[in-house]
C-alpha positions in Angstrom: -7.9 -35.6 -29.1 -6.6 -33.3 -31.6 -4.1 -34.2 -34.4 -0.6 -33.5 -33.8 1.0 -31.2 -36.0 3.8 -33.6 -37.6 1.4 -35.8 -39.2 0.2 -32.5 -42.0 3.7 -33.3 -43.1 3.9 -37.0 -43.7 5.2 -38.1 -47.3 6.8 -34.4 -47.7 10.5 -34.4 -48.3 12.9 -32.3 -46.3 13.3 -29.4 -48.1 9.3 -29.6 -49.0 8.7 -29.4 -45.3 11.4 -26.9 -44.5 9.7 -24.7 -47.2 6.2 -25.4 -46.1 7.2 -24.7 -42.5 8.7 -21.8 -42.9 5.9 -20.1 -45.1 3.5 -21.2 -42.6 5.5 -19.4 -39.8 6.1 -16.0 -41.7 2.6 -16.3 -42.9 1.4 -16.4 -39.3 3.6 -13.6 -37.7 2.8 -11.2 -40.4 -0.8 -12.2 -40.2 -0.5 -11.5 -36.2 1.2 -8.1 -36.8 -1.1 -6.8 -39.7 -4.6 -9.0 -39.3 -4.9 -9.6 -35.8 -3.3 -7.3 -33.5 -4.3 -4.7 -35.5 -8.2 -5.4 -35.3 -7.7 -6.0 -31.9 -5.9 -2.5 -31.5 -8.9 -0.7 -33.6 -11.3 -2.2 -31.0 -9.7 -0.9 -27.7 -9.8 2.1 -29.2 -13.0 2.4 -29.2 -13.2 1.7 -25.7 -13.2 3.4 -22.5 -11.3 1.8 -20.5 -7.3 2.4 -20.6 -6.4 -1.6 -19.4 -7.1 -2.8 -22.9 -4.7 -0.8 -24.8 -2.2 -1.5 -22.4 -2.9 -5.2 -22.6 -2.7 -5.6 -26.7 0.1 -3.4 -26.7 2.5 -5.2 -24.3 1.2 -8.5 -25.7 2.1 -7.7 -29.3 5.9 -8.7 -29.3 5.3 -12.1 -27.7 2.2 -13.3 -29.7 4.5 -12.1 -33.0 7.9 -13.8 -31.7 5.5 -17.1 -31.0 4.1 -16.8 -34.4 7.3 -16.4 -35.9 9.7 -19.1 -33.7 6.9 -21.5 -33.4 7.9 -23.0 -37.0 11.7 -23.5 -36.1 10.7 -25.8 -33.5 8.2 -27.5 -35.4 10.7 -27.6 -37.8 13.2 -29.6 -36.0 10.5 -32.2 -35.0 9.5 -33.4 -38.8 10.5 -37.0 -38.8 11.3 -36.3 -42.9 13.9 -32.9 -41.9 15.4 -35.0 -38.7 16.2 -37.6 -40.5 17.9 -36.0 -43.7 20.2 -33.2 -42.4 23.8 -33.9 -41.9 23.8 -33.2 -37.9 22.2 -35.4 -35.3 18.7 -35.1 -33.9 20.5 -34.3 -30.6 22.3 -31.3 -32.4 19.3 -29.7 -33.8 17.7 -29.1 -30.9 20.5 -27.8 -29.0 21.1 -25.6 -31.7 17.6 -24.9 -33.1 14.8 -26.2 -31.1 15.6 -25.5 -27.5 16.6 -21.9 -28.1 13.6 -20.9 -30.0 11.4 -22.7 -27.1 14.0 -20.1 -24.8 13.0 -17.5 -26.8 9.3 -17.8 -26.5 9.5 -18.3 -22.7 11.9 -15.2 -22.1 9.0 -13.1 -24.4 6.0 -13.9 -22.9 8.1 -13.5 -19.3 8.8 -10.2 -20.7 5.8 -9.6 -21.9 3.8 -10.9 -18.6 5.7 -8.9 -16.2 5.0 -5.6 -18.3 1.7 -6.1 -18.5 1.2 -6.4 -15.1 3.5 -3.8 -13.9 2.0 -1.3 -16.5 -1.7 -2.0 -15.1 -0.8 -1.6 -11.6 0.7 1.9 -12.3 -2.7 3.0 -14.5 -4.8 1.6 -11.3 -2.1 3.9 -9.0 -2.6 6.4 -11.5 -6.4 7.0 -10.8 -5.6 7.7 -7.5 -8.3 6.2 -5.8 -8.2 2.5 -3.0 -6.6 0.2 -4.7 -6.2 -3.2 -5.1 -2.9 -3.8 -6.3 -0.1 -2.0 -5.4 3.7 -1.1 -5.9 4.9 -4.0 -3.7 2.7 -6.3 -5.9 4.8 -5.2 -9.2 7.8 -6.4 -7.1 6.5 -9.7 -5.5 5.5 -10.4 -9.5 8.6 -9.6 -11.0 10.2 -12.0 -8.8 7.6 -14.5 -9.4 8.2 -14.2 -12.8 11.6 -14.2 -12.8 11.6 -17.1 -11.0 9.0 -19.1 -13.1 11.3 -18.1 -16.0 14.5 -19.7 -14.8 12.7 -23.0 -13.8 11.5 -23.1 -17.7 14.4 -22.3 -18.8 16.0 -25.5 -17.1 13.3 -27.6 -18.0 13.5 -27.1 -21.2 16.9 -27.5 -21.2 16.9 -31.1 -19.4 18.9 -29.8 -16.0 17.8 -31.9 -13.4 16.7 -28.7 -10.6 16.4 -31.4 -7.7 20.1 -31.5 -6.7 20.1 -27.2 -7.1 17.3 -27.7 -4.3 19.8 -28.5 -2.0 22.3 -25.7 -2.5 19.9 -23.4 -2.8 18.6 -24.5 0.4 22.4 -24.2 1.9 22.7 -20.8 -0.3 19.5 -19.8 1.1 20.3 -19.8 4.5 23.8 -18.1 3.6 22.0 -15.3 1.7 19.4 -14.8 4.7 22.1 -14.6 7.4 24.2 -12.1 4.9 20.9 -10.1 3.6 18.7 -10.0 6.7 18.3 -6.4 6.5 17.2 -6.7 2.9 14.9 -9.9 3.4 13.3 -8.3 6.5 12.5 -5.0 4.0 11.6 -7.1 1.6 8.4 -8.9 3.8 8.1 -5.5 5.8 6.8 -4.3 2.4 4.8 -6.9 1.4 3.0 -6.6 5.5 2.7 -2.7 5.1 1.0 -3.5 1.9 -1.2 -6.2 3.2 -2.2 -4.2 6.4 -3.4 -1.2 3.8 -0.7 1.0 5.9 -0.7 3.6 3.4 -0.8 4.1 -0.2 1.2 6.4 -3.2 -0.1 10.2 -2.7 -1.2 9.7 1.3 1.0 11.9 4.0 2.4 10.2 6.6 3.8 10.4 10.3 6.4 8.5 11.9 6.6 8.0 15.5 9.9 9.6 15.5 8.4 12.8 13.4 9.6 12.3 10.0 6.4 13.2 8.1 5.6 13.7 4.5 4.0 12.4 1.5 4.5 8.7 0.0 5.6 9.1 -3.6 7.5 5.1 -4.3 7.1 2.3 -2.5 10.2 -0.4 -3.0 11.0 -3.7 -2.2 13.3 -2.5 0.2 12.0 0.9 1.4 9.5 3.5 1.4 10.6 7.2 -0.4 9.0 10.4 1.7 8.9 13.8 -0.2 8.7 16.2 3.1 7.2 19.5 3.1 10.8 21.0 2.9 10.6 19.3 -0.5 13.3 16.7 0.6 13.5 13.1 0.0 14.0 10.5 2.7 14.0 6.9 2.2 12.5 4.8 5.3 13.3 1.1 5.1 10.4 -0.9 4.8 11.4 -3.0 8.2 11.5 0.1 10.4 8.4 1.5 9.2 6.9 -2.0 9.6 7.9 -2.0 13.4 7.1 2.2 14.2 4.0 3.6 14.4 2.7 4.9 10.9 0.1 7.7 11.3 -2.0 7.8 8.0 -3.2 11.5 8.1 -4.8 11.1 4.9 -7.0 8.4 5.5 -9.6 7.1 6.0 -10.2 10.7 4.2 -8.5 13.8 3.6 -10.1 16.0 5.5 -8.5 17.4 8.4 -9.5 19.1 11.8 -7.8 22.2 12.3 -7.9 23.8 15.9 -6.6 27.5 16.3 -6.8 27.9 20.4 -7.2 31.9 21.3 -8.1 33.6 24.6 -10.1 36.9 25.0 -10.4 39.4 28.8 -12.2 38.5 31.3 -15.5 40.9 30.7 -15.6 40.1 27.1 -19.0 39.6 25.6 -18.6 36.1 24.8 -21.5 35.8 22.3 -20.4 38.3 20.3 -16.9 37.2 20.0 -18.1 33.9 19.1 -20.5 35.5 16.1 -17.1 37.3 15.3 -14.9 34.4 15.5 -17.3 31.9 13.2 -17.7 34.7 10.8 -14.2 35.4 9.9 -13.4 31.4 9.8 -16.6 31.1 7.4 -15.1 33.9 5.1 -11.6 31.6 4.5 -11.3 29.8 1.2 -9.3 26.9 2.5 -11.9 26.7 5.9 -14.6 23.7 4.7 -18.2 24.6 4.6 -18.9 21.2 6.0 -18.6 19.5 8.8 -19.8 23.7 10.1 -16.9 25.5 11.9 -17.2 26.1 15.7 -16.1 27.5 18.5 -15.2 26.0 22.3 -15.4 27.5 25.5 -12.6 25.5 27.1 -11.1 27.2 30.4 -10.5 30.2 32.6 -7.3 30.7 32.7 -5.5 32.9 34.8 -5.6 36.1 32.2 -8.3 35.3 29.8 -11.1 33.1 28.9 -9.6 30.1 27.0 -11.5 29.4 23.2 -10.5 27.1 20.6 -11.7 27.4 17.1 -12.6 24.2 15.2 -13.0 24.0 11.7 -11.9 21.3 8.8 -9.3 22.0 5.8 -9.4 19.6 2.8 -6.0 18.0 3.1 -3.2 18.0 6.0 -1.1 19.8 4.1 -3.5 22.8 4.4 -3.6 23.1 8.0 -0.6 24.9 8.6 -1.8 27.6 6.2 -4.9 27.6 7.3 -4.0 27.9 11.0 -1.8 31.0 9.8 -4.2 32.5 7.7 -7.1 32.3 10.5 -4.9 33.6 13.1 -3.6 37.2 10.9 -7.9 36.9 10.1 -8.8 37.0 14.0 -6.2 39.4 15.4 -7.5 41.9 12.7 -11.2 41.0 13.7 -10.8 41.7 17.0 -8.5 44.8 16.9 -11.3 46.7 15.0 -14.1 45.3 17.3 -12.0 46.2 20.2 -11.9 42.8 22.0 -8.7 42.6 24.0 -6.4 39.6 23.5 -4.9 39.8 27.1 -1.1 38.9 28.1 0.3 38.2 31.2 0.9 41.5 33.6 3.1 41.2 36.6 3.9 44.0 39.2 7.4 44.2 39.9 8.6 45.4 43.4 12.3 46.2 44.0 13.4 46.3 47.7 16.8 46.4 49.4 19.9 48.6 49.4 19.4 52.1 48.0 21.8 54.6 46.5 23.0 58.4 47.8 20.2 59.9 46.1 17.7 58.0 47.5 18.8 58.1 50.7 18.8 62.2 50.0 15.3 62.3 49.1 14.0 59.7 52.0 15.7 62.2 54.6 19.3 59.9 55.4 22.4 61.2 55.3 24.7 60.5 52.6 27.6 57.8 53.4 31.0 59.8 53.5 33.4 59.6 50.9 36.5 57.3 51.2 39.7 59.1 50.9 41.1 56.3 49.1 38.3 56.6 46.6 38.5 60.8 46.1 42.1 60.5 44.6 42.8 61.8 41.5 43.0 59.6 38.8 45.7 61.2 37.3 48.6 60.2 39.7 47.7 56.8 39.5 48.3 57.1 35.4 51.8 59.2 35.6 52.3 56.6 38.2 
């Protein structure tokens, strides 16, 4: 077992102890600040990896205040200073022991939750699967919180076991009020278990709402859309909708450009034509190769479809545009019809004087009625 610290000071007076105490903490913190940490920060710098930096460097402030605080509680527990100040025992830990053990546990709280939260954004960062995610910054910022507030009454003597029961009773008062929010809350944390979808991947929701994850919440889920426009989808509805993931399990996407050509057409040599002009597009992948698909005879031209794969599913709208102006060129110079519809139209039933004239009938006479002059019917 190891010493406790109170026994270096036996047979020191009180103010010999409050001195030594008190050297001993400064001596520490500015050792931490100037000795250690800054060895430590030398060495990650001559590392690779970025989670070292960001570890020493949200660590510092803790490791210092603990240095530093650490004496004033030790302080108040010297048999030689408890006995000789003027207050009571009692008083100088309410006043000087209890909120330096506060500090510490609010700084290394602090300090834990930054950490964290800083390493899941430089794994999020790298853009790559993850294994943390945003949700997990959340569900450890509560934790944390949490954690801290127990400490905090622990240290400070409240008995927690009668708050159980009204929190129990608030509980059930804050689930009935907050549903919504409570059912976002473990929506998020099952989208993020299920591997739904992740920051950067473009989405589709059952109801057509499609765009591009850029923040994931505790309570929703923030879409930028192609029309550059931000909606926020609560994390509950998009845990009961169907969530289309175009962007994984890869990027790539199929794009299918469907064209038809005239009866007669030499189909061989529109398909040469065809994979030629798809090859020439920058945004068309060389691999999986382009290809193209006889599919039916329809009723004015032989149905294709042109298959090829774009490297993202935000390029398949361009690509499908850029591939279509491509192939109407193409064929116009190789003279391969792109047929339309043609319908003969045949008028029948009453005809007019002049046709009548010219198929041999007489004209209808003229009503009298009709022939009068328009005239009298104005100056009358």
């Amino acid at each position: 077992m190891f010493p406790s610290p109170l026994t270096l000071f036996e047979g020191f007076t009180a103010l010999e102890a409050t001195v030594a105490v008190l050297v001993v903490s400064v001596v520490a913190a500015v050792g931490m600040e100037y000795a250690i940490l800054r060895a430590a920060r030398r060495y990650v710098a001559s590392t690779d990896s970025a989670y070292d930096d960001i570890v020493v460097s949200s660590l510092r402030a803790p490791l210092v205040v603990t240095a530093a605080l650490a004496g004033v509680f030790l302080l108040t527990q010297v048999p030689s200073v408890r006995s000789s100040v003027l207050v009571s025992p009692e008083l100088l830990d309410a006043a000087f022991g209890r909120p330096s053990l506060s500090v510490i546990a609010l700084v290394w709280a602090y300090g834990a939750n930054t950490v964290v939260n800083r390493l899941v954004a430089a794994v999020n960062a790298e853009g790559g699967r993850f294994d943390f995610a945003p949700v997990f910054s959340n569900v450890w910022t509560l934790a944390v919180l949490v954690g801290s507030v127990g400490t905090l009454l622990w240290l400070w003597g409240i008995e927690i076991t009668p708050l159980l029961g009204a929190a129990g009773v608030a509980g059930i008062a804050v689930g009935f009020a907050a549903k919504d929010t409570v059912a976002n809350f473990f929506g998020g944390i099952a989208l993020y278990f299920d591997d739904t979808y992740k920051i950067g991947d473009y989405i589709v929701l059952d109801d057509g709402t499609a765009g591009t994850v850029i923040k994931v919440g505790v309570r929703s889920t923030t879409l930028l859309t192609r029309d550059e426009v931000l909606v926020t989808v609560p994390n509950a509805a998009l845990n009961a909708s169907k969530v289309t993931n175009e962007s994984a399990p890869q990027r790539r996407r199929r794009v299918r450009v469907p064209i038809g050509v005239a009866y007669g057409t030499d189909v061989d040599e529109f398909e040469a034509l065809a994979m030629a002009v798809v090859e020439a597009e920058p945004l068309v992948l060389d691999s999986p190769k382009p290809r193209a698909r006889f599919r039916s005879f329809g009723d004015s031209s032989l149905r294709y479809e042109i298959l090829c794969w774009v490297n993202g599913p935000t390029r398949r709208r361009r690509a499908q545009h850029e591939l279509n102006r491509a192939l109407y060129v193409a064929l116009q110079e190789a003279g391969i019809e792109i047929p339309y519809p043609k319908r003969d139209v045949t008028v029948s039933g009453a005809v007019g004087p002049a046709a009548a004239a010219r198929n041999g009938a007489p004209e209808p006479e003229s009503d009298p009625n009709t022939d009068a002059d328009p005239s009298a019917d104005a100056a009358t």
